[in-house]
Every structure is written in C-alpha cells, then in structure tokens.
N, C-alpha and C positions, 0 to 999 in steps of 0.2 A: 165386457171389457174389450174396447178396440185393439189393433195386433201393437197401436205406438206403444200405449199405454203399458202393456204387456214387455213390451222392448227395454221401455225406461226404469221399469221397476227391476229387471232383470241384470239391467247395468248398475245401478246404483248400488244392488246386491252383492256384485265382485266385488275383492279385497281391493283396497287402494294401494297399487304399489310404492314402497318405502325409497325406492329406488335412488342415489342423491342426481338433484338435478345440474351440479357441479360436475365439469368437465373434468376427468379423471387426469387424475397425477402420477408422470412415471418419473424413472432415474434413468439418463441415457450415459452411457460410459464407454471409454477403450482408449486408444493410443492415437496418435498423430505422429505418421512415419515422411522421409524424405520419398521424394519419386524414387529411390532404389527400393524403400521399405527395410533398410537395413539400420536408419539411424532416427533417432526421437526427436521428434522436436520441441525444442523449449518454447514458451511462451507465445505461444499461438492462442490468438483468442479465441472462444467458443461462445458463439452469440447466440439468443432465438427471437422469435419476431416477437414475442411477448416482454422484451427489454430485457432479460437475465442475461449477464454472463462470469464468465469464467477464462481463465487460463491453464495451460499446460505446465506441467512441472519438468525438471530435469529428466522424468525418465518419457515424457512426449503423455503421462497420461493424462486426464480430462474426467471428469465427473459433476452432470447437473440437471438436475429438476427440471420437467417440462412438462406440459400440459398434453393431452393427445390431442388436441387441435393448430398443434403449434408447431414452430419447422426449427431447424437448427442450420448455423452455418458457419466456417472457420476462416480466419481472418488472419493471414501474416505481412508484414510489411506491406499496408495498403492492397493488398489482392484478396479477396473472398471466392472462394467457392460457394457451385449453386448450394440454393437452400434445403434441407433434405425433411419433407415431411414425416411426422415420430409415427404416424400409423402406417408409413409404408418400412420402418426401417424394423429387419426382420428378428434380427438379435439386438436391443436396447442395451442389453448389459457388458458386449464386446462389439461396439462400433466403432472398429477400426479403418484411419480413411489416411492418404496418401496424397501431399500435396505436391505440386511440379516445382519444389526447392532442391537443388544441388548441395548439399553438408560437405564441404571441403574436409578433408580427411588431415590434422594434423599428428606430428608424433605428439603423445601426450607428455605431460610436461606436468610435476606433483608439486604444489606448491602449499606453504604450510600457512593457511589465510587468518590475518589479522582480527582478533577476534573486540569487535568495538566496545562490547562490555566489558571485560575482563581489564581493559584498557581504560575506558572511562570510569573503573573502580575504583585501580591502581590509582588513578589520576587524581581521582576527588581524597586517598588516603593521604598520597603524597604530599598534595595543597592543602589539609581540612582546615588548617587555620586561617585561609585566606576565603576558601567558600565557607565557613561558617562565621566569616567575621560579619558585623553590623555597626550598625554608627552610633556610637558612645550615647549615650541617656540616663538623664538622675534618675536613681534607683531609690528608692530607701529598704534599710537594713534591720530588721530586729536585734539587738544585743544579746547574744549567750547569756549574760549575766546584767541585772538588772531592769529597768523601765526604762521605756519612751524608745521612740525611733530615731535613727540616722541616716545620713546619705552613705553609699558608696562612695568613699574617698577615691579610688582608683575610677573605677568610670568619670567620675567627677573631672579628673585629672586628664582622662582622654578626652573628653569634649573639645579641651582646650588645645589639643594635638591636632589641628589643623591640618599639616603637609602629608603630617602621616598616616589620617585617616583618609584624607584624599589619594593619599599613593595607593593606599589598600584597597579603598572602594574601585580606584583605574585596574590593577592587577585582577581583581577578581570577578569585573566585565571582561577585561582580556581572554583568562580559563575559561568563562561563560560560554564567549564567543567561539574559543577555539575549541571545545567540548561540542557545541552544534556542528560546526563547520567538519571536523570529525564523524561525526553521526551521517553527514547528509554525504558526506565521500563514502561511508559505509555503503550507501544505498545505490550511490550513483558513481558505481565503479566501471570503468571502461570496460570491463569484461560482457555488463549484462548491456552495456550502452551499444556493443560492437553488435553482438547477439540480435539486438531488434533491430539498428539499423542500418547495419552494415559498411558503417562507415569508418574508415582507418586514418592513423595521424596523416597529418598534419590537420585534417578536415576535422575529424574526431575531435579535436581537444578544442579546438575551436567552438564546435557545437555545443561542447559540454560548459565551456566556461562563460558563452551566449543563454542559453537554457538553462542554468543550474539554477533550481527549486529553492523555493523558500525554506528556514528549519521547518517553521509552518505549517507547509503543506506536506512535508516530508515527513514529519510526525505524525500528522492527522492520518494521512493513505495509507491503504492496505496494500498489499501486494497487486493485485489487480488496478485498482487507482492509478498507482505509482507507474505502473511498464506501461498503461493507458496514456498517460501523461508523456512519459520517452516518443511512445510513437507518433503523437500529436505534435508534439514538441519537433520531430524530424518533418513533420510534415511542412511545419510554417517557416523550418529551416532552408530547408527543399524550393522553396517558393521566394524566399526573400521575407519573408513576413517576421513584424519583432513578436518577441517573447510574450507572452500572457500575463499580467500582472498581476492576474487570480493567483497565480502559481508561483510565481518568483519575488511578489513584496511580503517583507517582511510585517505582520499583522499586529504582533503585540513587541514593543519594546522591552530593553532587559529591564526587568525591576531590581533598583538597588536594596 
C-alpha cells in the first residue's frame, strides 16, 4: 500500500465536522451619547453593511443583529461615522459611541401629551351615528306573527330622503378625513420633526406643511420607516427638490 493511499484512507477516517458553515450571528447594543457623553441621543440611525437597521430610542439606546463579518455605522442628520467592524469591537453587548453633536441644554418644560386614541375613541362615540350610518337599502322583514315577507317600511322611506342622506354621507367623509389628519399630526409633531432636523419656525412649518405624509404611508410605517422618511424628506427640502409622491399621495380613496 503506497504512503497516498495510506494518507487518504486516514483522512477519510476523521470525523466530519458538523461545524455550521453560516457566518455566525451576534447582537451588538449600548448607547449613543452627545460629544460631552453626558446626554442620549434620540434617533440616530444604526446601520450595517448587510442593509439592517435600526434607530435609537429617547434614552440614546440601540439594539441589532449582525453577522461577524459585517460592520456597523451611525448616521444623524446626513453625517455617519466610520464603519466599525463586529469582530474588532471588543464588548458587543455595551457599545457605547459618542457623536460630535452639541444637545442644547433647555429648562425642561412637563407637558401633559394628547393622547390620539383615547381621542379618536371619544370621537367615533360622540359621532357613532354618523360613522355608522350607510345609505338606505330594501330590506325585507319576517313578521313576528304570521306568513310571508315584507319590506322595511322605514329604510324604504329613507331611500327617498335624498338631501339628507347626502348631508350624512358629506359629514361622515368630513370625521373620516379629520380622524386621519389627526392621526398623521400625531406622528408628525414638530417636536420629533425639530429633533431630526433641526429646523425652527418659520422654516419648520413650512417644511412640515410641504412634506406632510400621506394617512397612507403614515399608517403603513413603523417607527424606523417613518423618522427615515423626516430625514429624507429634509434632504430634498434642503436642496430645493419637491416632495416624493410615494409618500405624500393619497393611495386608496374614502369609501362611502
């Protein structure tokens, strides 16, 4: 028996390792502080080259899945820092990083926030006759007592009420409309609008009422989506560039 022969029988012999040949999956996490490192930042995005990302929450923290051959990098108002690869960063689970943003120091000020459900509750109980109304149609009726079927005399009678079913069906697009419009001021409050792009009235409202989002897409987005959009949204303000009508036309009409 020659020495290959000898060799390849030898190797074939060893166990096969099970090993997965999938690039392993971590969790990288910690805070996002201003250049003092004394204050959080909100909504900063946290990106990696493998297209995931994420955002910071009110207390500056961050939490996201990454691959160990993948890098990560943080993004606020148009500026990114370099990209930081996950097999050099040494503690994964408190990666805490500090961006060259100055956090103006206001006195705080408590304010008791509009709460949009509790609000659109009230709203729909106050109205229920007018959002639950629909447009008159023969019915017919079985009789308590006796045989054979009948119409609904009263429906019957609204068919023929014209102005006043038109008045109803106009009133309850109006609640419709002012219910969304509601919803989408929920979302897109000048607090969180100053926040990403730091812009102040007169220019501020400006922006907001040039940009302001479809119900649409405003329902559709997540949190991420949504602040993604703000910042995009300042960018092409920034430049002169109109509005995106992915984002700002309305897709489905109200149904009566």
């Amino acid at each position: 028996m020659t020495a290959f022969v000898r060799y390849l029988l030898l190797t074939l012999s060893l166990p096969i390792s099970t090993a997965p040949l999938l690039a392993q999956e971590y969790t990288v996490k910690g805070y996002v502080l201003d250049s003092s490192r004394n204050y959080p930042m909100e909504a900063v995005s946290v990106l990696t080259s493998t297209g995931k990302g994420t955002i910071t929450n009110t207390d500056g923290f961050y939490e996201i899945r990454v691959l160990e051959n993948d890098s990560i990098w943080f993004s606020y108002l148009g500026k990114s820092t370099q990209k930081f690869p996950v097999l050099r960063i040494a503690n994964p689970l408190q990666f805490d990083v500090s961006l060259q943003v100055n956090v103006p120091i206001l006195r705080e000020v408590k304010i008791r926030p509009r709460n949009y459900r509790q609000d659109s509750i009230q709203n729909r109980q106050d109205y229920a006759k007018i959002f639950d109304f629909q447009k008159p149609r023969i019915t017919t009726v079985t009789p308590q007592y006796g045989m054979g079927m009948g119409f609904d005399l009263q429906e019957l009678i609204n068919i023929f009420r014209f102005r006043r079913n038109r008045s109803m069906l106009a009133f309850q697009e109006r609640l419709l409309l002012e219910e969304e419009d509601k919803y989408v001021d929920s979302r897109l409050n000048k607090a969180l609008v100053r926040r990403l792009t730091l812009l102040e009235p007169p220019i501020l409202d400006s922006f907001m009422r040039l940009f302001r989002p479809s119900y649409d897409f405003t329902k559709s987005a997540d949190d991420y989506q949504f602040r993604l959009y703000i910042k995009q949204a300042h960018y092409r303000f920034r430049y002169g560039l109109p509005p995106d009508p992915r984002y700002t036309t309305r897709l489905f009409p109200i149904e009566e």
